[in-house]
Legacy VTK file of the C-alpha trace (Angstrom):
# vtk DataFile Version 3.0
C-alpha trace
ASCII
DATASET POLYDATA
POINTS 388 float
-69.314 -85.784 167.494
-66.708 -84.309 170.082
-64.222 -81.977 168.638
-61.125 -80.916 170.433
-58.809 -78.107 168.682
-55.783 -77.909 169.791
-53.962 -74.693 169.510
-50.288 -73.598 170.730
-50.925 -70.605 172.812
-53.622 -67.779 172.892
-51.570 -64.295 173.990
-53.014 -62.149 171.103
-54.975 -62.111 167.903
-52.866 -62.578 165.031
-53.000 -64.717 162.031
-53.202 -68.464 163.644
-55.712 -67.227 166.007
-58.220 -66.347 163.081
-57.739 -69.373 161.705
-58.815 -70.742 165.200
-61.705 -68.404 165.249
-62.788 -70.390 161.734
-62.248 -73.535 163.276
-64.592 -72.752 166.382
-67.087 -71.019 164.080
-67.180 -74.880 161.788
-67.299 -76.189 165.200
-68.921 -74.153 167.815
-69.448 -77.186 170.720
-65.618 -77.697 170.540
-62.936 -77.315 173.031
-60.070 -75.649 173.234
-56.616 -77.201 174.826
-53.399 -74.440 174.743
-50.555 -74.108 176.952
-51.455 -70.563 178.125
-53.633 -68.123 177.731
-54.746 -64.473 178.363
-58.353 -64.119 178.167
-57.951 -60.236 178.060
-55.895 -60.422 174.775
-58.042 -63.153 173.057
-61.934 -62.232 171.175
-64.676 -63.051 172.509
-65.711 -65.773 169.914
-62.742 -67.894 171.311
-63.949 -66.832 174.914
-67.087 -68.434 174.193
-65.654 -71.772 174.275
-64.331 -74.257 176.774
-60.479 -73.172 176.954
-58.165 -75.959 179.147
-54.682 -75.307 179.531
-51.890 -77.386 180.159
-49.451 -77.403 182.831
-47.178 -74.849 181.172
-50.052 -72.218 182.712
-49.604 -73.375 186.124
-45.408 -72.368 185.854
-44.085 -69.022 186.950
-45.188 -66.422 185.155
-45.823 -68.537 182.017
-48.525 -66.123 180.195
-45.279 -64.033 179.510
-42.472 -66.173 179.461
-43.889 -69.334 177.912
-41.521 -69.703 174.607
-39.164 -70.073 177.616
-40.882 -73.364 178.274
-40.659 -74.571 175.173
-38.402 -77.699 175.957
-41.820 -78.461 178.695
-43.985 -78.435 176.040
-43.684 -81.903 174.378
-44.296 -83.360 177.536
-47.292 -80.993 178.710
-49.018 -82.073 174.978
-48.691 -85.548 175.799
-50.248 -85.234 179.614
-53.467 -83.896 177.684
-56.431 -86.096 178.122
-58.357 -86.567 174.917
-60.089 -89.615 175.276
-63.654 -89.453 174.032
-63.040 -87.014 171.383
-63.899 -88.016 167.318
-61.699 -85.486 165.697
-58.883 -83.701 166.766
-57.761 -80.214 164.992
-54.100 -79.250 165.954
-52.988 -75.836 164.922
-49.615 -76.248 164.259
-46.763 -73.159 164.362
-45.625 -73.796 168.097
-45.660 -77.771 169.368
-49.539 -78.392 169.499
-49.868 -81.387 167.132
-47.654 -83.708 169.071
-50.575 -84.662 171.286
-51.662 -88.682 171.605
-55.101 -88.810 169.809
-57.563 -91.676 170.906
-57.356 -94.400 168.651
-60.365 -94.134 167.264
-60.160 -90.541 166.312
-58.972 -88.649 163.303
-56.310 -85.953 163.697
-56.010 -83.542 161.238
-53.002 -80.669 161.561
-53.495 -77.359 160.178
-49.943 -76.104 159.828
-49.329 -72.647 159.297
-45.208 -73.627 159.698
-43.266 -76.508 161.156
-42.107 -74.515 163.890
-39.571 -72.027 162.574
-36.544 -71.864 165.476
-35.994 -75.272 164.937
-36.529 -75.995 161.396
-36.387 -73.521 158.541
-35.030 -70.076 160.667
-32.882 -72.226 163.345
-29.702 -70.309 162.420
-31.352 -67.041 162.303
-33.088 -67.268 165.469
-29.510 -68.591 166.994
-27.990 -65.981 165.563
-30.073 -63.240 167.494
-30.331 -65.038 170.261
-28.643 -63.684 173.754
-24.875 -65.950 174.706
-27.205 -68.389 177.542
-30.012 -69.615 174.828
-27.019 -69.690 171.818
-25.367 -72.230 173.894
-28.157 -74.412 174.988
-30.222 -74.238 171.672
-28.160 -76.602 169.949
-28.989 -79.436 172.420
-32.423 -78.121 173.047
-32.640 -77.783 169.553
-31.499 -81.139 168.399
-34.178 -83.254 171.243
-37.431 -81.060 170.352
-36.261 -81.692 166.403
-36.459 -85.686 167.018
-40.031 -84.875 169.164
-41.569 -83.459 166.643
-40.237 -85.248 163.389
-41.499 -88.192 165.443
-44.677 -86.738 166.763
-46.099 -86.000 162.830
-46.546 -89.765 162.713
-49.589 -88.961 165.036
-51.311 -87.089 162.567
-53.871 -88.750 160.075
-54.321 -85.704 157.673
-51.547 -82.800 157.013
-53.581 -79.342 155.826
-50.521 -76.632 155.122
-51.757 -72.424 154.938
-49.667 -72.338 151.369
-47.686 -74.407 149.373
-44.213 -73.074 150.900
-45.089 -74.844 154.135
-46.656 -77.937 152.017
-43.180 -77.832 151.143
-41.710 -77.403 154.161
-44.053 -80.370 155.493
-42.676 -82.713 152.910
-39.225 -81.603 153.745
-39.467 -82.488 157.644
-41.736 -84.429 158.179
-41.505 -86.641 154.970
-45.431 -86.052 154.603
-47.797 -84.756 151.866
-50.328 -81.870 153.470
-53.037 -80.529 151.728
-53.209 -76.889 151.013
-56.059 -74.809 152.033
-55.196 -71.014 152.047
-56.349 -69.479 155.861
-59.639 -67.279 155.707
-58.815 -63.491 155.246
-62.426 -61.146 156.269
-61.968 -59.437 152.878
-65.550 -58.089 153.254
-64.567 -55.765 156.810
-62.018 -53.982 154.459
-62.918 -51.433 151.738
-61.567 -48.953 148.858
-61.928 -45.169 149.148
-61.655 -42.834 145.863
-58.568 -42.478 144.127
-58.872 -38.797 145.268
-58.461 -39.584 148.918
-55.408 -41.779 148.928
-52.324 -40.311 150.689
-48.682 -39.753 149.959
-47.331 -42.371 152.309
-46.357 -46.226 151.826
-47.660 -48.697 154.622
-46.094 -51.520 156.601
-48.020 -53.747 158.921
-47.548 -56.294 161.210
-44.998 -57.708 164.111
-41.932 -56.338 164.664
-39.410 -58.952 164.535
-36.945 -59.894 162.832
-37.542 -62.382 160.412
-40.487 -59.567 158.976
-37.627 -57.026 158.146
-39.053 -53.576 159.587
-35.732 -52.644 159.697
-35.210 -52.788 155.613
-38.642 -50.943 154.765
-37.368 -48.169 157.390
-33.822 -47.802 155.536
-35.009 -47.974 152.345
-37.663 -44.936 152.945
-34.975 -43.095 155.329
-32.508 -43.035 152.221
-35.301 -42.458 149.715
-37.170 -39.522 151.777
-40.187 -41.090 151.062
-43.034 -41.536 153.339
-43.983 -44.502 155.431
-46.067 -44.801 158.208
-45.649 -48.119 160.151
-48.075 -49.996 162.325
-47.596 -53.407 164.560
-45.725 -53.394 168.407
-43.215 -56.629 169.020
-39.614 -57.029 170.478
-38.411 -54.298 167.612
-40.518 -51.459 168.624
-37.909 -49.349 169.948
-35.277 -50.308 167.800
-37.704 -49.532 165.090
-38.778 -45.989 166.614
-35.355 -45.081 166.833
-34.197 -46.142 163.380
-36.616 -44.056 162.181
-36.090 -40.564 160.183
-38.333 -37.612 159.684
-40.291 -39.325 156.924
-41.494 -42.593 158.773
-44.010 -42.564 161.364
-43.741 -45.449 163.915
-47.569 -45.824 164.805
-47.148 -49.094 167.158
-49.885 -51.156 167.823
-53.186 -49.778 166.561
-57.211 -50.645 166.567
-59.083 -52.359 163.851
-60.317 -48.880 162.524
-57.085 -47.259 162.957
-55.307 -50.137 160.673
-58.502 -50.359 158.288
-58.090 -46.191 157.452
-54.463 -46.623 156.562
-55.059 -49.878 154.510
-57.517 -47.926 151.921
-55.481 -44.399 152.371
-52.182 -45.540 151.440
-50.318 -45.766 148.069
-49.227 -49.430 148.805
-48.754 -51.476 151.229
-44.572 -52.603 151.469
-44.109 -56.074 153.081
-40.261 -57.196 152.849
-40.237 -60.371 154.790
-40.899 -64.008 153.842
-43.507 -65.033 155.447
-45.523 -68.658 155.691
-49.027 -67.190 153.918
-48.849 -63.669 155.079
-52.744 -62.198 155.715
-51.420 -58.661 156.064
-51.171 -58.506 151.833
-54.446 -59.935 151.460
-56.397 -57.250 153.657
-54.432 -54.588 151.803
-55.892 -55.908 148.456
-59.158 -56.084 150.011
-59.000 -52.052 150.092
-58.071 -51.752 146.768
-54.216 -51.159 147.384
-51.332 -52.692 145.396
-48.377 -54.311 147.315
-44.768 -54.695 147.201
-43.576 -57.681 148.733
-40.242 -59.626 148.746
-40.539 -62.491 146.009
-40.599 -65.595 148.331
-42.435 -67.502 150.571
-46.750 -66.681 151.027
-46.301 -63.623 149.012
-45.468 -65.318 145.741
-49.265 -67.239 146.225
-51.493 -64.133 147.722
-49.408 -61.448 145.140
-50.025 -61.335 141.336
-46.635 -59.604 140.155
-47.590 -56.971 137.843
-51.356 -57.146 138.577
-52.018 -56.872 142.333
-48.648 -55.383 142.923
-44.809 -56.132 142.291
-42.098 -58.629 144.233
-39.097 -57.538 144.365
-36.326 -60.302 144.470
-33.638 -59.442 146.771
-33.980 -58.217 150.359
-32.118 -55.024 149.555
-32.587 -51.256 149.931
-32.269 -50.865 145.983
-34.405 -54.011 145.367
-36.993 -52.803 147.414
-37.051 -49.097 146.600
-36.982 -50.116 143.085
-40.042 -51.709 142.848
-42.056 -49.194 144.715
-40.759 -46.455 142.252
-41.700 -49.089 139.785
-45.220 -49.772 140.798
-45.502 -45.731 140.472
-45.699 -46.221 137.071
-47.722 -49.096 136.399
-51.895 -48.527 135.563
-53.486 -50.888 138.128
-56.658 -51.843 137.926
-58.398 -51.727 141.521
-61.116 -53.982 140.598
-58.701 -56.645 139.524
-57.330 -55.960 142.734
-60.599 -56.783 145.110
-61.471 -59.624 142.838
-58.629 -61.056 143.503
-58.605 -60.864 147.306
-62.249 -62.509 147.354
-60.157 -65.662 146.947
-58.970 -65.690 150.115
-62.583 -65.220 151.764
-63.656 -67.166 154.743
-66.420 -69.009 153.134
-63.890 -70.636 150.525
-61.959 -71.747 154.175
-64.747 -73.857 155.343
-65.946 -75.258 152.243
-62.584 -76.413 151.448
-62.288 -77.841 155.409
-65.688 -79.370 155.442
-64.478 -81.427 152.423
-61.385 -82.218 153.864
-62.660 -83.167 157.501
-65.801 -85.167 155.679
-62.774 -87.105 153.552
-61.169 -87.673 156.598
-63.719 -89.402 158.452
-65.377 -91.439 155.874
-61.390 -92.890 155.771
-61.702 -93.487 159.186
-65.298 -95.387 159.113
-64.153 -97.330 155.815
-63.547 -101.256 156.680
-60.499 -102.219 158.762
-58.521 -104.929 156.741
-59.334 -108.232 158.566
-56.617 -110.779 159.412
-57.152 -113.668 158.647
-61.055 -115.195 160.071
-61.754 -111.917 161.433
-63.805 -108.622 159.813
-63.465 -105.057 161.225
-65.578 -102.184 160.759
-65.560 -98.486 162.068
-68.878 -96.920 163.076
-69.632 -94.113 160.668
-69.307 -90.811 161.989
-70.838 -87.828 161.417
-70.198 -85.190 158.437
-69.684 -81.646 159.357
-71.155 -78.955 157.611
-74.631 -77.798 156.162
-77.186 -79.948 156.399
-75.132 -82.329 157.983
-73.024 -80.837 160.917
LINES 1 389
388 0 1 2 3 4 5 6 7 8 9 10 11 12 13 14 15 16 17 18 19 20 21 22 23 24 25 26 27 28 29 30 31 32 33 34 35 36 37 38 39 40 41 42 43 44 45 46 47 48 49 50 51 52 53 54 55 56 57 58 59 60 61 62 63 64 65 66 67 68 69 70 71 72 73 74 75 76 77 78 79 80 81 82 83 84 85 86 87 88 89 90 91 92 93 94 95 96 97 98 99 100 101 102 103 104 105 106 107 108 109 110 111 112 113 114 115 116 117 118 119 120 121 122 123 124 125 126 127 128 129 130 131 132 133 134 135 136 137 138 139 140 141 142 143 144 145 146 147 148 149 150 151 152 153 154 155 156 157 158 159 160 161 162 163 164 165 166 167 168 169 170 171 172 173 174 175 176 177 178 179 180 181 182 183 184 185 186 187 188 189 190 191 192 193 194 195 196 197 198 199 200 201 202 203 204 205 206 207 208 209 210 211 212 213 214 215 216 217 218 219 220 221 222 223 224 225 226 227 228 229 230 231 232 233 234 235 236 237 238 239 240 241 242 243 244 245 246 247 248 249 250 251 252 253 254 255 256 257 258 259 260 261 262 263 264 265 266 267 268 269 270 271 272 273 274 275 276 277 278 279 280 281 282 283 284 285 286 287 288 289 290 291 292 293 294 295 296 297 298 299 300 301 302 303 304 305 306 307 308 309 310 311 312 313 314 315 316 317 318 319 320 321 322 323 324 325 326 327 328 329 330 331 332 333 334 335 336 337 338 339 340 341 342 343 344 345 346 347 348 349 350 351 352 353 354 355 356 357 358 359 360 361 362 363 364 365 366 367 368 369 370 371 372 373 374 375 376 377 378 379 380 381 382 383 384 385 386 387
């Protein structure tokens, strides 16, 4: 069986691109189609596969500027070539579903988000945008919104990362998608005694907007609490200069670097609503509560009074309230890591390998015949175990 996984763009390693690194794991012969990519800022498990590009690579200085090609990019998913593949995986948060599958194939979409700047956060990202993209995103806006409403009709089999894209999904795209939370490595985090953990508060992850750095640093400004933040992005600056003499602006930092602070820190504070949100789910896996901002991913990866609190307006009081809340509150750490082995990337594939099986066996059932005539699929392969 030939697998082609489909992916939007490989500049870093953040949460899509360890669901990707699942994906190749299930299927290790597959190839990989993006519209750019920088090898230096990708692992070397996705390295190990066949990586083609489309022809956004080949524009001016696309491995940087690409989200300004974005209006290209329906058009460079449709010049792909996939004849010959079985099964197509699209990994859906930029346009990488709205590629034309070979008839014969099944095309399952793992959406992490229907892409945000044009669906759910189109007014926000408007909003922040500079006066030349404000005035040409409602056009641009309005085309790539027909695309890819259009485009979902390509896909066999919707898979959403939570049930607040599911939603989203439905909304859209007027389609059901099955959800299958993303792997988290739970087992390369750890606790550390209660005697070792610090005085601070943490908050991880990219600096931009939508994530609200900018209300965890005001809230621990005003408060004279502690907070050390980690994660680079378009705010970094902003960030660093926002912040007072009790909030340490880290930047971007290594695996070991993050993995210290995740088990040394009183809780982890996440005040954005996110699609799933992995960040939560590594700080449980080292035995730390978290606050987090009632809605979106958080309200399916954070048990409110037993893994941590969510707070339910994205305020300085509503936030600072809950962390002096959680002060207060017994936790019990091994409630915590039990709960975070949910999320482990063994339950991804299982879960996959059904759906993917399901999916094909659809595919090879009989064709209804018209009338005198009988159609039948050839039965393809199962993935998985025994028989991958």
């Amino acid at each position: 069986m030939r697998v082609a996984i489909i992916h939007y763009w490989l500049v870093g390693m953040r949460g899509g691109e360890k669901v990707l690194e699942a994906l190749c794991d299930m299927f290790p012969n597959a190839d990989i189609y993006t519209h750019v990519v920088v090898p230096s800022a990708i692992s070397d498990r996705l390295k190990a596969h066949s990586i083609k590009t489309s022809f956004i690579a080949r524009l001016p200085r696309a491995a940087k500027m690409y989200k300004s090609y974005l209006p290209l990019m329906p058009l460079a998913l449709e010049h792909l070539d996939l004849r010959g593949y079985d099964l197509v995986i699209s990994s859906e948060s930029g346009p990488a579903k709205g590629i034309i599958p070979p008839p014969s194939s099944v095309h399952v979409c793992y959406c992490h988000s229907p892409m945000r700047y044009i669906w759910n956060m189109y007014h926000d990202y408007r909003e922040g945008a500079g006066p030349v993209a404000r005035l040409a995103m409602p056009l641009l806006s309005h085309y790539l919104r027909s695309w890819d409403e259009s485009s979902a009709s390509r896909v066999d089999h919707f898979v959403a990362n939570s049930h607040t894209v599911a939603n989203r999904v439905r909304k859209y795209y007027r389609r059901q998608a099955r959800v299958i939370h993303p792997p988290v490595a739970v087992d390369d985090f750890s606790p550390v005694p209660d005697s070792e953990i610090g005085d601070y508060h943490l908050m991880v992850g990219e600096l931009v907007s939508y994530k609200r750095p900018d209300l965890a640093v005001e809230a621990f400004n005003r408060s004279g609490r502690k907070l050390v933040v980690i994660g680079g992005g378009e705010m970094l600056k902003q960030i660093s200069r926002m912040a007072g003499p009790t909030v340490q602006v880290l930047g971007p930092q290594p695996f070991d670097v993050l993995r210290h602070h995740y088990a040394h820190c009183r809780a982890l504070v996440f005040p954005g609503e996110e699609d799933f949100g992995i960040i939560p789910v590594e700080a449980m896996a080292s035995g730390r509560p978290v606050v987090a901002f009632g809605r979106g991913g958080a309200t399916e990866t954070v048990l409110d009074g037993t893994t941590g609190l969510l707070f339910e307006e994205q305020t300085v009081d509503s936030l600072m309230e809950a962390v002096e809340r959680l002060d207060t509150m017994p936790l019990d750490r091994t409630a915590i890591l039990r709960h975070a082995q949910r999320f482990n990337p063994a339950r991804f594939r299982r879960e996959m390998e059904i759906l993917i099986n399901q999916a094909l066996a659809e595919n090879a059932a009989p064709v209804p015949a018209a009338a005198g005539e009988i159609g039948l699929v050839p039965a393809p392969a199962r993935v998985g175990g025994l028989h991958g």
